[in-house]
GUPA-532586 format. One record per residue (C-alpha): x, y, z; residue number from 0. Coordinates in steps of 0.25 Angstrom, whole numbers, plus 2048, in hexadecimal, padded with zeros to 3 digits. Layout:
# residues N
X:Y:Z:NUM
...
//
This chain:
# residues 645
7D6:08D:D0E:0
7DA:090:D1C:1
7DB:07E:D1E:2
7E5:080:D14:3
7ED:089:D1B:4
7EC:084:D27:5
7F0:075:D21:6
7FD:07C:D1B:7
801:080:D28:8
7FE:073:D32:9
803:06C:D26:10
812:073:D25:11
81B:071:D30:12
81E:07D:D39:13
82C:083:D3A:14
82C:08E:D44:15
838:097:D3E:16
82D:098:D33:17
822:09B:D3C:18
81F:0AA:D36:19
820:0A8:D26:20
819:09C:D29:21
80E:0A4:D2F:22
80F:0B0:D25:23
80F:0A7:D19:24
801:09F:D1F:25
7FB:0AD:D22:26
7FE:0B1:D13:27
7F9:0A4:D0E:28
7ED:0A3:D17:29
7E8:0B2:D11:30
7EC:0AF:D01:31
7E3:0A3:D03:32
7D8:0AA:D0B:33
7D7:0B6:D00:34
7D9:0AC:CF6:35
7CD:0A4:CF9:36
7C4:0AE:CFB:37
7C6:0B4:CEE:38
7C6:0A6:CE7:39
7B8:0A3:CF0:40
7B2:0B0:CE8:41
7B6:0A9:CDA:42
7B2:09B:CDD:43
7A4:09F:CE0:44
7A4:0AB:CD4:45
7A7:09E:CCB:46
7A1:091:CD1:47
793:099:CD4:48
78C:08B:CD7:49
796:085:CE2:50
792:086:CF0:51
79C:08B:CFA:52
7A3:07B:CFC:53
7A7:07A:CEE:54
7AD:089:CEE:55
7B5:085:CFB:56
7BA:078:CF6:57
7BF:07F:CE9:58
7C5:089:CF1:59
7CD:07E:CF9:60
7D2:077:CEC:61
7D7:084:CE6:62
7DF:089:CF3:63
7E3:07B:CF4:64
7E9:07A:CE8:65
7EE:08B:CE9:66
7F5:087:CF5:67
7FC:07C:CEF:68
7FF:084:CE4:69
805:08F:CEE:70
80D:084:CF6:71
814:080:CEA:72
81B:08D:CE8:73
815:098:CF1:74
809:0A0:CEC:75
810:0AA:CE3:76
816:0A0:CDC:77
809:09B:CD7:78
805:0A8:CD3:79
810:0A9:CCA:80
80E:09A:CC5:81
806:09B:CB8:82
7F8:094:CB7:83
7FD:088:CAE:84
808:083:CB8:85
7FD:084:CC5:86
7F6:075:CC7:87
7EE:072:CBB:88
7E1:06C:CC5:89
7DC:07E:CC5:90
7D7:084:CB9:91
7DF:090:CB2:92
7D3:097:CB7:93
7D4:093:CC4:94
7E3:096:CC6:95
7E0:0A4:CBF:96
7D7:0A5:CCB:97
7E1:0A1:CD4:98
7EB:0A9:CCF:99
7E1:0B6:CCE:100
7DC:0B4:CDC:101
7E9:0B2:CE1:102
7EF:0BF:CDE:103
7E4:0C7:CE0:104
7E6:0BF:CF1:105
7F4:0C5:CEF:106
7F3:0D2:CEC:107
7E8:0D3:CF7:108
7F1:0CE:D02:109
7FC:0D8:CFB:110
7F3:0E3:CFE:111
7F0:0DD:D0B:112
7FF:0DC:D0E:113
801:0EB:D0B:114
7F7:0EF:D12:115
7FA:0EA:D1E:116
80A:0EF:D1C:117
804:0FB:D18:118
7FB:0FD:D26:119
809:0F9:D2D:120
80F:107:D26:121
802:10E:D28:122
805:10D:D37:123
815:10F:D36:124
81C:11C:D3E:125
822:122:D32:126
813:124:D2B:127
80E:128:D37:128
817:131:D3A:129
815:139:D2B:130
805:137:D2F:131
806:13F:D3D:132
810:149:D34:133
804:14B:D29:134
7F8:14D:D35:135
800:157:D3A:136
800:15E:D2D:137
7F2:15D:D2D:138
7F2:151:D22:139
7E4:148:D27:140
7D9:140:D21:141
7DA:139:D13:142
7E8:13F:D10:143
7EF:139:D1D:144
7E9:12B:D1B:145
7F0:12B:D0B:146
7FD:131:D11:147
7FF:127:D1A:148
7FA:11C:D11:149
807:121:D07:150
810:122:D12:151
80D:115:D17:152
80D:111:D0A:153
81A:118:D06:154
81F:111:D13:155
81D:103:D0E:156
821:105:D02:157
82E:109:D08:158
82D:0FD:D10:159
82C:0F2:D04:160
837:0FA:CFF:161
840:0F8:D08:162
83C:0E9:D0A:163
83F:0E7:CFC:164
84C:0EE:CFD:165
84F:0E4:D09:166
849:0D5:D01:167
854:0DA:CF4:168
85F:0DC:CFE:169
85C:0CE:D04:170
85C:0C9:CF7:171
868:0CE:CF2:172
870:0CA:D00:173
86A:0BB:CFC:174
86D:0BD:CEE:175
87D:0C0:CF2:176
87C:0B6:CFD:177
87A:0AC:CF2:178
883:0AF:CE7:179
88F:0B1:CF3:180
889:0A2:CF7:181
88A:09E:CE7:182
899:0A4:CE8:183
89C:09D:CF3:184
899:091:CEE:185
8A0:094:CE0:186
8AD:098:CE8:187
8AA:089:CF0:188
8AA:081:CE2:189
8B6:088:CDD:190
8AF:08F:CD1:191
8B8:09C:CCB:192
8AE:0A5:CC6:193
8AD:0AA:CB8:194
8B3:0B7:CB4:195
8A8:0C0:CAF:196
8AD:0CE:CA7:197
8A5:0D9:C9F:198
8A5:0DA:C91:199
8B0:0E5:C8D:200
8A4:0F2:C8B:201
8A4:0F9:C7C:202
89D:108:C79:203
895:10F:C85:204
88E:109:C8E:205
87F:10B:C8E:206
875:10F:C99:207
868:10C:C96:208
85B:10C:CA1:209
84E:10B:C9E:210
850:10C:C8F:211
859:119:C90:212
867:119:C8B:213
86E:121:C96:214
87B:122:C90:215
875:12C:C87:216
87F:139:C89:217
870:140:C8B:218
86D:13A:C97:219
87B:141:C9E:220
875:14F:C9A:221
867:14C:CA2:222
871:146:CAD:223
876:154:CAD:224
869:15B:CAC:225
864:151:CB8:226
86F:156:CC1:227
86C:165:CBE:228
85F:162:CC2:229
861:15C:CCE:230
86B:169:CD2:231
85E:173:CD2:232
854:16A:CDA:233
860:165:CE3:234
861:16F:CEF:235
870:176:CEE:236
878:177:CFA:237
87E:185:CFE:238
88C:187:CFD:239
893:187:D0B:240
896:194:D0F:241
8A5:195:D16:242
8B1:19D:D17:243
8B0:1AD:D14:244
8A3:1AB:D0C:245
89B:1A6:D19:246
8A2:1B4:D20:247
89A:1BD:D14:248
88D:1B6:D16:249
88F:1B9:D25:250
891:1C5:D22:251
883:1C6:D19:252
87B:1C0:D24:253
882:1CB:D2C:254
87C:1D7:D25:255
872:1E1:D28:256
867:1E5:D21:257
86D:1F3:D1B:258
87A:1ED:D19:259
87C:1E8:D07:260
87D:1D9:D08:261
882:1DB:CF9:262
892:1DB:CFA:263
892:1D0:D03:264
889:1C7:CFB:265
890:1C9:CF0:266
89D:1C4:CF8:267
895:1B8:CFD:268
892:1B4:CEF:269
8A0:1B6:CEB:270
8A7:1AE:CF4:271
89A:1A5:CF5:272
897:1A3:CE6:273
888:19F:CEA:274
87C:197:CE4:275
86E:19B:CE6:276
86E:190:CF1:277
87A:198:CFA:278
871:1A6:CF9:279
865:1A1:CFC:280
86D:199:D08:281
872:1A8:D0C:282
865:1AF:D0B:283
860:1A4:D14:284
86A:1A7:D20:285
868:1B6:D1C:286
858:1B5:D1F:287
85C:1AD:D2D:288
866:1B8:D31:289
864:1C6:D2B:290
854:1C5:D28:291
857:1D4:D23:292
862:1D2:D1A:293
85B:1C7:D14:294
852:1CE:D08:295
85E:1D7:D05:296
866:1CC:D01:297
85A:1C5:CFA:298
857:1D0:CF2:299
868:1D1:CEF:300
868:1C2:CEB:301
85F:1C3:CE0:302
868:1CB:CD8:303
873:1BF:CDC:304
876:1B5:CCF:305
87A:1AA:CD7:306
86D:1AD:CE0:307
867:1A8:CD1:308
85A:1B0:CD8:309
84D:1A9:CD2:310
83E:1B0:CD3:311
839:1AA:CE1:312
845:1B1:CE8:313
840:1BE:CE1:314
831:1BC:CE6:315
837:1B8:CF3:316
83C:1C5:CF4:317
831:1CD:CEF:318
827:1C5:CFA:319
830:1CA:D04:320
82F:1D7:D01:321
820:1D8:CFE:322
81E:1D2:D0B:323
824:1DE:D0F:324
81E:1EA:D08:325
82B:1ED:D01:326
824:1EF:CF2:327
82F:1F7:CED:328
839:1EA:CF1:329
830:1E0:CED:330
82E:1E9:CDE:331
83F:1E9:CDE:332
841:1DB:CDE:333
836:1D9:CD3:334
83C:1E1:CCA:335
84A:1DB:CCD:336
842:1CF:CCA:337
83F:1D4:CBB:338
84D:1D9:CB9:339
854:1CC:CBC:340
849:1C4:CB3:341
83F:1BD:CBC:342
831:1C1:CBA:343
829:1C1:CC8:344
820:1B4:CC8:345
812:1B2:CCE:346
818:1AF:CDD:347
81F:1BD:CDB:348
812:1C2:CD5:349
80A:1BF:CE0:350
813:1C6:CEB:351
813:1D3:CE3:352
804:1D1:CE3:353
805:1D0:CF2:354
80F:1DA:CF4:355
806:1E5:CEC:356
7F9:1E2:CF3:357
7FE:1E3:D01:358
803:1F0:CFC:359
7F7:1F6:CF6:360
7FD:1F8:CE7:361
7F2:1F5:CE1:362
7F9:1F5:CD1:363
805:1ED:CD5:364
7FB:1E3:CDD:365
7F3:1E3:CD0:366
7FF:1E3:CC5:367
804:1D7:CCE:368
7F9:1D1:CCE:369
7F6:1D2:CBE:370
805:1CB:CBE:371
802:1C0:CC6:372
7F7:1BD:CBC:373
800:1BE:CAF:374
807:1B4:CB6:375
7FC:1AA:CB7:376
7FC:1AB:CC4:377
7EC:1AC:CCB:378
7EB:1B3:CD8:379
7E8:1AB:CE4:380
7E1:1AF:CF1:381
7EC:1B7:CF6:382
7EE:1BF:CE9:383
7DF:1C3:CE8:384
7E0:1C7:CF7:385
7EA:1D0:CF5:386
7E4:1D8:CE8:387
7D8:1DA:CEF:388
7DB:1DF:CFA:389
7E5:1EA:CF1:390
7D8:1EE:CE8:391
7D1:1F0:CF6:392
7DC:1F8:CFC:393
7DE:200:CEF:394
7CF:203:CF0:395
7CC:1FB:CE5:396
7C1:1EF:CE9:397
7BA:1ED:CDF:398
7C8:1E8:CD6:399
7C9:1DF:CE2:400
7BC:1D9:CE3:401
7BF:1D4:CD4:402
7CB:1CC:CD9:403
7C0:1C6:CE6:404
7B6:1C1:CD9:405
7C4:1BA:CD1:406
7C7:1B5:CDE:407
7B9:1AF:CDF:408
7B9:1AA:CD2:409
7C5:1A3:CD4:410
7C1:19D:CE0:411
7CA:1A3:CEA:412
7C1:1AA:CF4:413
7C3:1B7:CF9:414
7C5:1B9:D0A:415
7BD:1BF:D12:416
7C8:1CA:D14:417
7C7:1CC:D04:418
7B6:1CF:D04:419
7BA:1D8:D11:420
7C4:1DF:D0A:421
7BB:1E2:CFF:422
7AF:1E6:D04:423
7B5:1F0:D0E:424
7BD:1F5:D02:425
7AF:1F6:CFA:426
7A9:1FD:D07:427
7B4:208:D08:428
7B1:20B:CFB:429
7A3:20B:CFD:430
79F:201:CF1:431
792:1F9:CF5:432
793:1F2:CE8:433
7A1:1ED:CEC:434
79F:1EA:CFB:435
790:1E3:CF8:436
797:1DB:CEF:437
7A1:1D6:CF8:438
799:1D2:D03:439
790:1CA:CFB:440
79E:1C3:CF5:441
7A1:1C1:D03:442
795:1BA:D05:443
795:1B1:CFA:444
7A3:1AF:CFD:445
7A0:1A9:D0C:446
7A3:1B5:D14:447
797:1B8:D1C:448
795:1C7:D1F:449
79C:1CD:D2C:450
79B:1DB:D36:451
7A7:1DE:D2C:452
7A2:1DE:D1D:453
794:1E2:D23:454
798:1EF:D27:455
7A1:1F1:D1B:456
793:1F0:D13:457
78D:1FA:D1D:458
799:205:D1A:459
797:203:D0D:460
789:205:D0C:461
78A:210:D14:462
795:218:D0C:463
78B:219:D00:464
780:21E:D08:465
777:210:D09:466
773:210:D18:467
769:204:D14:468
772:1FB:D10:469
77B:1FE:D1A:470
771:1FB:D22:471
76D:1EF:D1B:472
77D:1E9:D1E:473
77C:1EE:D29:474
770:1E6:D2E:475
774:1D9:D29:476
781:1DB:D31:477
778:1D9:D3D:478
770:1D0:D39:479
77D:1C6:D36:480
780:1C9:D45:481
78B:1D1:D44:482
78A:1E1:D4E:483
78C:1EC:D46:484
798:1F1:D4B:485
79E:202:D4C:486
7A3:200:D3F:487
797:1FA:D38:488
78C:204:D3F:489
796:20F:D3D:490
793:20C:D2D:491
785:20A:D2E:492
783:219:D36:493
78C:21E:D2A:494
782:21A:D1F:495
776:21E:D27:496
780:22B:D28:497
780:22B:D17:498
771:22E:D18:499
76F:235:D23:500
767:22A:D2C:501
76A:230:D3A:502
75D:229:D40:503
760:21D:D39:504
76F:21C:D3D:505
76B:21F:D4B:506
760:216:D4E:507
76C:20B:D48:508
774:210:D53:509
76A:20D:D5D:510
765:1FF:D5A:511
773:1FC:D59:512
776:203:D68:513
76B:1FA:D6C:514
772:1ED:D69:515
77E:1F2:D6F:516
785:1FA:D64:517
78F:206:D68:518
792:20F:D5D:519
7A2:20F:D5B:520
7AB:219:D55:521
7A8:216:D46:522
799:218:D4A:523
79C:225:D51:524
7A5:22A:D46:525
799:229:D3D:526
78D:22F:D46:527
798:23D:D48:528
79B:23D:D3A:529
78C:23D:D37:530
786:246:D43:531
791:24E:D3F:532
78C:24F:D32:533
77F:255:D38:534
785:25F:D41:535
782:255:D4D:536
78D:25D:D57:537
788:259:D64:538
785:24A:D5E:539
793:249:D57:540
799:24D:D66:541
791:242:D6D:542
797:238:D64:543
7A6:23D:D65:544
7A4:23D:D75:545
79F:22D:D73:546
7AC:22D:D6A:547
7B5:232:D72:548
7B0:22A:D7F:549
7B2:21D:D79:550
7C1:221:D76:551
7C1:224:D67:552
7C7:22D:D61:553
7BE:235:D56:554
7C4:230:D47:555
7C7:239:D3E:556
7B9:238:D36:557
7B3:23D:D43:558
7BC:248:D44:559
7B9:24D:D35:560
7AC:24C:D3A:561
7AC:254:D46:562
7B5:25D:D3C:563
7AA:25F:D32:564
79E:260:D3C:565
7A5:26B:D46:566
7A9:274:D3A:567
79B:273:D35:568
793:275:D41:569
79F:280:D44:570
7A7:27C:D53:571
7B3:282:D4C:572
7BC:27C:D58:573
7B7:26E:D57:574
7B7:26F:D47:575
7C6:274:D48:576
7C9:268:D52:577
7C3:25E:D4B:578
7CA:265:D3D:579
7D8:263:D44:580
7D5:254:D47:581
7D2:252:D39:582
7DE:25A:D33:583
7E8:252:D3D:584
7E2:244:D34:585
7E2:24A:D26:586
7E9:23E:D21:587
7DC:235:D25:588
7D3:23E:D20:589
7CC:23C:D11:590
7C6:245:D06:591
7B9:243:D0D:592
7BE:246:D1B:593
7C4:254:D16:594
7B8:25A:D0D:595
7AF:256:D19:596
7B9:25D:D23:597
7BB:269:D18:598
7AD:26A:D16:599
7A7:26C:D25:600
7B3:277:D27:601
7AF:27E:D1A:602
7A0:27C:D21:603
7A4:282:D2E:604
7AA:28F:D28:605
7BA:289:D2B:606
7BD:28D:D1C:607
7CD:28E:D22:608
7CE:281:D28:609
7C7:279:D1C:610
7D1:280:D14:611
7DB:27A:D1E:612
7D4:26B:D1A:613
7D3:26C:D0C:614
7E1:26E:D0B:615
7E4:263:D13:616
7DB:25A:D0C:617
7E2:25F:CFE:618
7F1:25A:D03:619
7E8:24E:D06:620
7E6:24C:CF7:621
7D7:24D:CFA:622
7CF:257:CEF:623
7C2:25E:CEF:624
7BC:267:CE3:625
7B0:268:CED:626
7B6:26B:CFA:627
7BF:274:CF3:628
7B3:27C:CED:629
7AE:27D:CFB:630
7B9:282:D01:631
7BC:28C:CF7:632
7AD:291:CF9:633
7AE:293:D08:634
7BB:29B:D06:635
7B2:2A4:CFD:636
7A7:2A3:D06:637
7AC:2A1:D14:638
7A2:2A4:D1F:639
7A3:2A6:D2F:640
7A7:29A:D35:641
79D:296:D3F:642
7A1:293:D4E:643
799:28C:D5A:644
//
């Protein structure tokens, strides 16, 4: 093959003006013929199984011998095209079959070679890799870059081709014209007067058909019409220009303060103005820029405007904005102007009253709205559940919300840690161990690995109910997960060994704890004076308030109904009347349990006057008891000597 080729070329005569398509066309060649033989190599041998490697050769030879002839007669696309029967009659119809087969199959292999090799000069190009370096930066990377540059490069050569195409038919037409003004030319030379050519005189209508359709129909006229309204909604309009005395009105909008009524003058503006939605919405967008104040005012007016044609997004956008803000009563006004001018609040508005009511604690709106949203066909996502859990906690109310954590979960949308937090310390408040053990278990499962936080949670909770072994069972694994119990935690372990009345186990807690470098805080003082105090432990509770007061704290207001309940008892009248006025002073902090045990040690102590004093301000509390109220009304009846030391 390559003889061949090289034979052509010592053979021709060499022009150098020709010296690059000469080369191009040989380098073509010399590659046809070189796929071309290696495939036909592949069928030889499959059919003639019993020639030796000679015999294939010289077959080989004869067939591109007389290929090349073939190719030299009219180029090789040409023969291609040539059917079997006018091709040399010394091959078989078979054989040229083959030919022909292996010879477009070489084609379309060196087509594919040709745009590959265009295609890695595009890969390379600035504008693809400008885009590449614009999608890194985005954070684009891996699989995904390699197949957008592929399609810009891609994108780019096809654009390429185009153009090239675009430029071959532009050649060809100039040499088209070229040649009839030659033909001309020569007509106007011979003398020749050329024939007059006119149109037939047209009857009826004419008829425009494309494809099959006849559009001289009048239909087609309507749906031209119906095109162009179309086109006028989803093309952008253009605001009016804003000049003369109406630009001197919306000045004076853009001027205004936020107590002054924007109505008369907007009402002006519209008249002079005669606005589209586009020309209001171009206003209130200055009016934000400028007077940021003014700016909901005049929202809020607008949606009462005709020409405004107010739709339901600018309604919700409206409500968002004052939902962000706590403004319920506002946000409630524009829903109900919503109902009255038609437009039924939709799932987007839904969801923000849902919000709205959540952050605010209204547990039946939040619920109502919620409910709604369903109806709609709307399912809550992540945010949504979030919100109602956390307004059933605050309302008191976990166990309603652990219901939304287990619909969550089965719709695979897991709960966050904050959630599980929330929950247990809701649970703990209330003292449910049911509750709080389920939720650190949940969390477990969940991933969550137990912290200083939930730990302790468990430990107040068993510690309300009076179950100082389990307390001390959390309590425990807290340090064997690592973590020091802090003030807060030991405070709640003391608290349920105070349920039971375990002084010598709560104190031989302190200890080892002192040994590895624990100092009691105010939380765990505040429980060891409740509790001494409990026991008439004067001297004790006075130690403690000393260590209290050196480290800067000031006593809290269960130390001091403490103090107020162990001085009346014990009877230090002036001490108990101290402490009393201390308590008075924060009656607002103070809870139904804080004022029967205060009424109750004065009752004790023999100051029937001052607990009378109590009760009644526990009663303008809105606190009631049929049992401290029997009490009282007994030490009246029976009132002895009050003791003094």
């Amino acid at each position: 093959m390559h003889t061949i080729g090289e034979t052509k070329l010592i053979g021709s005569s060499f022009n150098p003006k020709h010296n690059a398509n000469d080369i191009e066309e040989d380098e073509t060649m010399n590659e046809f013929l070189s796929r071309f033989v290696w495939i036909m190599r592949g069928k030889l041998t499959e059919v003639y199984k019993d020639c030796d490697k000679q015999t294939i050769n010289n077959m080989l030879l004869v067939i591109v011998g007389k290929v090349v002839s073939e190719m030299e007669k009219g180029g090789l696309d040409q023969m291609l095209d040539v059917a079997v029967a006018t091709l040399s009659q010394e091959f078989s119809r078979d054989l040229w079959k083959t030919v022909f087969e292996v010879s477009n199959a070489v084609l379309a292999d060196m087509e594919k070679e040709k745009k590959k090799e265009k295609m890695k000069g595009f890969l390379q190009c600035e504008e693809v890799q400008e885009l590449c370096r614009f999608a890194a930066e985005i954070g684009i990377r891996g699989d995904m870059m390699r197949e957008f540059r592929f399609k810009w490069a891609r994108e780019k050569m096809e654009e390429s081709d185009f153009y090239e195409g675009l430029k071959r038919l532009r050649e060809e037409v100039k040499a088209q014209e070229k040649a009839e003004e030659e033909g001309k030319n020569a007509v106007a030379m011979g003398e020749e007067k050329p024939k007059v050519v006119t149109l037939p005189q047209r009857h009826g209508k004419i008829n425009y058909k494309i494809y099959g359709l006849d559009l001289s129909n009048p239909k087609w006229a309507e749906v031209a019409d119906r095109i162009h309204e179309s086109e006028k909604l989803n093309w952008p309009e253009e605001p009016k220009p804003i000049s003369g005395k109406c630009k001197i009105v919306a000045e004076k909008i853009l001027a205004l303060k936020e107590e002054d009524d924007p109505s008369p003058l907007l009402a002006e503006w519209a008249e002079l103005q005669k606005p589209s939605r586009i020309d209001w919405l171009t206003l209130l967008d200055k009016l934000k820029e400028q007077n940021t104040r003014l700016y909901p005012k005049v929202e809020e007016l607008l949606l009462s405007e005709k020409s405004f044609q107010a739709n339901i997004r600018d309604y919700s956008k409206i409500i968002d904005a004052h939902a962000k803000q706590n403004r319920i009563e506002d946000a409630e006004r524009i829903v109900e102007k919503m109902n009255e001018n038609g437009i039924q609040p939709d799932a987007l508005t839904t969801n923000i009253l849902v919000h709205m009511y959540s952050k605010a604690g209204s547990l039946d709106r939040a619920r109502e709205a919620l409910e709604s949203l369903r109806r709609l066909g709307f399912r809550p996502d992540r945010e949504i559940y979030n919100s109602m859990i956390m307004v059933y906690v605050n309302a008191g109310q976990p166990k309603l919300a652990e219901s939304l954590t287990r619909e969550m979960e089965a719709r695979d949308i897991k709960p966050t840690m904050e959630i599980y937090m929330a929950l247990l310390r809701s649970f703990s408040q209330h003292g449910d161990v049911g509750g709080a053990g389920r939720i650190a278990t949940t969390m477990q499962f969940a991933g969550f690995q137990p912290n200083l936080e939930s730990c302790t949670l468990l430990v107040e909770t068993f510690g309300q109910v009076g179950d100082p072994d389990q307390a001390r069972n959390n309590f425990d694994y807290l340090m064997r997960l690592g973590h020091k119990p802090d003030d807060r935690c030991t405070a709640g372990m003391i608290a349920a060994y105070e349920k039971k009345n375990m002084l010598d186990k709560a104190l031989k807690l302190l200890l080892e704890l002192e040994k590895d470098g624990f100092e009691p805080g105010l939380a765990t003082d505040s429980v060891l004076v409740d509790w001494l105090g409990k026991l008439q432990l004067v001297d004790e509770v006075e130690q403690l308030l000393g260590r209290i007061a050196g480290q800067g704290e000031a006593p809290p207001l269960k130390i001091q109904v403490s103090l107020c309940d162990m001085y009346a008892r014990a009877g230090f009248e002036k001490k108990a009347l101290q402490a009393l006025g201390v308590v008075e002073a924060k009656k607002e902090q103070l809870g139904l349990h804080d004022f029967e045990r205060v009424v109750g040690g004065l009752i004790a102590g023999g100051f029937v006057q001052e607990a009378r004093r109590v009760h009644g301000l526990m009663e303008a509390q809105g606190f009631a008891s049929d049992n401290l109220k029997v009490t009282l009304t007994a030490s009246q009846a029976f009132s002895r000597k009050r003791p003094s030391k």
